[in-house]
Each structure stands twice: as C-alpha cells, then as structure tokens.
C-alpha positions in Angstrom: -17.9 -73.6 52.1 -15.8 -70.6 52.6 -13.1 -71.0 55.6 -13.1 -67.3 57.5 -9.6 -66.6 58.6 -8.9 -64.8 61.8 -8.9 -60.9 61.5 -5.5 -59.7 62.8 -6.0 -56.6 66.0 -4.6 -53.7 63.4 -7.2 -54.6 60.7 -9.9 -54.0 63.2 -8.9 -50.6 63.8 -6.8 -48.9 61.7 -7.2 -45.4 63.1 -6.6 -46.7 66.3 -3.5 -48.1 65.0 -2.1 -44.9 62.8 -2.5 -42.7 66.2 -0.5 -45.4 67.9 2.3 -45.1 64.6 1.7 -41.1 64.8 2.4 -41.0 68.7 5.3 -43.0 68.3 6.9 -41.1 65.4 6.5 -37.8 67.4 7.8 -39.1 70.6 11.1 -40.5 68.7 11.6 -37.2 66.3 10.7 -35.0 69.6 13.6 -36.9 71.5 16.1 -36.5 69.1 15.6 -32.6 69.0 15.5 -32.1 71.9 18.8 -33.9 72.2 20.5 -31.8 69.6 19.6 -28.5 71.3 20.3 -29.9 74.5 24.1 -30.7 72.7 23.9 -27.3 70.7 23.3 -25.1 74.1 26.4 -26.2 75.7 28.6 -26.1 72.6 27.4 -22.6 72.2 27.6 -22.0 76.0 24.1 -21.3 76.4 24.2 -22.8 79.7 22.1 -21.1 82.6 25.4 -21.9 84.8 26.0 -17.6 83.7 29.6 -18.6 83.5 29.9 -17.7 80.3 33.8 -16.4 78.9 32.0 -13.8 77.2 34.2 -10.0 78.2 31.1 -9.0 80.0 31.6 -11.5 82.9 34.7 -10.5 83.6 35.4 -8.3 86.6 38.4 -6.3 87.7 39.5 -4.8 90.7 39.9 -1.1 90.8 41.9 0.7 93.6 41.8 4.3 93.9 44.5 6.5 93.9 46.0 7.4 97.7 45.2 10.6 99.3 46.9 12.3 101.8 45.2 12.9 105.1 45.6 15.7 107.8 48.2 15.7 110.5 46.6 15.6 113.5 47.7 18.5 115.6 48.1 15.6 118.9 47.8 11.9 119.8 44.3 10.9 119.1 44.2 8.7 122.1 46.6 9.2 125.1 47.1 6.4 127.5 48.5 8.4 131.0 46.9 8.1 133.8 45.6 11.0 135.8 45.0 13.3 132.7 41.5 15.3 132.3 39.1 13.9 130.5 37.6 16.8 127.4 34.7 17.2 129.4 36.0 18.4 132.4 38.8 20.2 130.9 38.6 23.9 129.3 36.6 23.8 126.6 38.9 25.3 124.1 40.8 22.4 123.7 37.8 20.2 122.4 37.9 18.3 119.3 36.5 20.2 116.0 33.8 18.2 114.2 35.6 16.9 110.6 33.5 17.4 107.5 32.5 13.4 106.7 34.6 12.4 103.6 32.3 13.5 100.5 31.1 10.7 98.2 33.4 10.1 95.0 32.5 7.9 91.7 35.8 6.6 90.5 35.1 5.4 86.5 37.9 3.3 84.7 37.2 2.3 80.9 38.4 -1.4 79.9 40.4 0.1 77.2 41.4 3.0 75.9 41.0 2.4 72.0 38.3 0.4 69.9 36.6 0.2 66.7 33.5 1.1 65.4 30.8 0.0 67.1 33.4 -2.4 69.0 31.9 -3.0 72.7 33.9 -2.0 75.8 33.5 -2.0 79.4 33.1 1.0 81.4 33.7 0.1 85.9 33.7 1.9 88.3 33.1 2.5 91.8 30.7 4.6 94.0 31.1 4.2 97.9 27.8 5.1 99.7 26.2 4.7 96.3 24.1 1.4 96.8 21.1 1.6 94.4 22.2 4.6 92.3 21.6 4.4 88.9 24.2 6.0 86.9 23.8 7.7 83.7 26.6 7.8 80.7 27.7 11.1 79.5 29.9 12.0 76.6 31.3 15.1 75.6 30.3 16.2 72.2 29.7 19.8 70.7 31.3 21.7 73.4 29.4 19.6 76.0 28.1 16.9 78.3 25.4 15.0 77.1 23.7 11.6 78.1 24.7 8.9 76.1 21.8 6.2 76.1 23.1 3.6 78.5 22.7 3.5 82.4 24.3 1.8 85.1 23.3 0.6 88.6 25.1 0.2 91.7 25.3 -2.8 93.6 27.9 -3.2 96.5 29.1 0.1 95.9 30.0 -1.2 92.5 28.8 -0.7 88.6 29.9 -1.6 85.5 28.3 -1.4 81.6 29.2 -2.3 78.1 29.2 1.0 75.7 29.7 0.9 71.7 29.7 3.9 69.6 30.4 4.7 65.7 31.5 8.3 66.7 35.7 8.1 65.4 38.3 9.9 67.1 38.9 10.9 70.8 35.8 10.2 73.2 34.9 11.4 76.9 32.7 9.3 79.1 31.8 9.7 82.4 28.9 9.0 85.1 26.3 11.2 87.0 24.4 9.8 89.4 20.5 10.9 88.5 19.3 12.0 91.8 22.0 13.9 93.1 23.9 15.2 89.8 27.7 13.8 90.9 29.6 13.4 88.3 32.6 11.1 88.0 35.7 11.8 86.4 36.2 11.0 82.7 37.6 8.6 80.4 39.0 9.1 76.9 38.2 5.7 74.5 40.0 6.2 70.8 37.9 5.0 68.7 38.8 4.4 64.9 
C-alpha cells in the first residue's frame, strides 16, 4: 500500500504559477525605473514646471531711448469760461490732424561678444506688432540677408536664441515678413 501525499496548489499549475512569478517581477523592476527617472528628471530639471535656469528663460526689460516731442503752439485744453468752442469759431484756427506715431522694432542683443557657435539672446520690442513674425538678418558680402531663425511677437514682445561659427564682427537685425520694417542692428563679436 502506497500512502498518496497531498499535491501542493503550485504543482498543479506551474504555468499558472510562473505568470504569477513573471507579473510580479515586472511590476517590482517597472517600479523601480520608473522611480529612477522620476528622481533623474528633477535632478536634471526636466520638470514640466518650465522654470527651468536655463539663459533662455530669462527675460529682461528693454526701455527705449526718449524722444523729443513737438511744442505745442497753445494750451491743449483751456479752462475759461465764455471762450468759443473750435466749431463755432473761425475755422483757421482748427487743430491740424498729427501723423499717428509710425511703428518701430527696437532689437537689443544679450551680449555683444561670443564664441563659436556659442548661443545668445536676441529681444526686442515691436509696439502694434502682435502676431508678427520676425525674420533675422545679417549683414554679410556687402548685404542683408536672412539668417535662418524667426521670431514672433507676443504682447508686443519677441525674443530668440541665435548661434553662428561666422568669426569677427556680426550685424543682426529684424524685418517683419509682411510689411518689410526693419529694426535697427546689433553688432555680436564673435571669436
């Protein structure tokens, strides 16, 4: 007489029981990955915060240099009683209609040397330019010709990054590509 022990559950089934093992394994090994790029991302500063330290996100103010305006020949508004108003007084003494101030692209580099293919910062600003995409210029061989980076506006603002291997003095500028204004230049040494 032969006494049958009991079969255990993982003899039963040993596939079963590998998947089981397998599933495990992955869930464990998949864990500690994705841990480590979890921890890798924010040492590297991979964050989707965008507050990265990186020189693109920074932004600088740029104020434009003062202009002189016309002297106005009188008072603009005159608070007497009892004068005429302009439209029943004689009509050589109206107001002359002004010429609206014409819009200006004001460029500023973020330095003014680099080196070789060393990334820098081109700002600027463009009032009444909202949506204008601005295309870089550099003078070379006598003349201006587009250098292959673009800008856009947004809140009458732009800035871009620009690297180039060409050594010595450069010229940049702007043009705005549907109405041809230029901006005025900026000379980057590079070498």
């Amino acid at each position: 007489m032969s006494e049958q022990l009991p079969e255990r559950p993982d003899e039963r089934h040993p596939v079963v029981t590998g998947l089981v093992a397998l599933v495990g394994v992955a869930l464990v090994v998949g864990l500690i990955l994705g841990l480590v790029m979890i921890a890798g991302a924010s040492v590297l500063g991979l964050g989707g915060d965008g507050g990265g330290d990186g020189a693109g996100s920074e932004r600088s103010m740029y104020l434009p240099r003062p202009e002189k305006t016309p002297a106005a020949s009188g008072p603009e508004i005159t608070l007497a009683p009892g004068q005429s108003t302009p439209a029943s007084s004689d009509r050589s003494t109206e107001p002359t209609k002004s010429k609206s101030p014409r819009k200006q692209i004001t460029l500023s580099a973020s330095t003014t040397s680099a080196g070789p293919m060393e990334t820098f910062g081109l700002t600027g600003v463009y009032p009444g330019g909202e949506g204008a995409i601005l295309q870089v210029q550099r003078f070379t061989g006598g003349s201006w010709r587009d250098f292959p980076v673009t800008a856009s506006v947004s809140d009458e603002t732009f800035q871009t990054s620009v690297a180039t291997s060409y050594s010595g003095p450069n010229r940049f500028r702007v043009v705005d590509t549907d109405t041809g204004l230029e901006s005025n230049e900026v000379r980057v040494t590079i070498g």
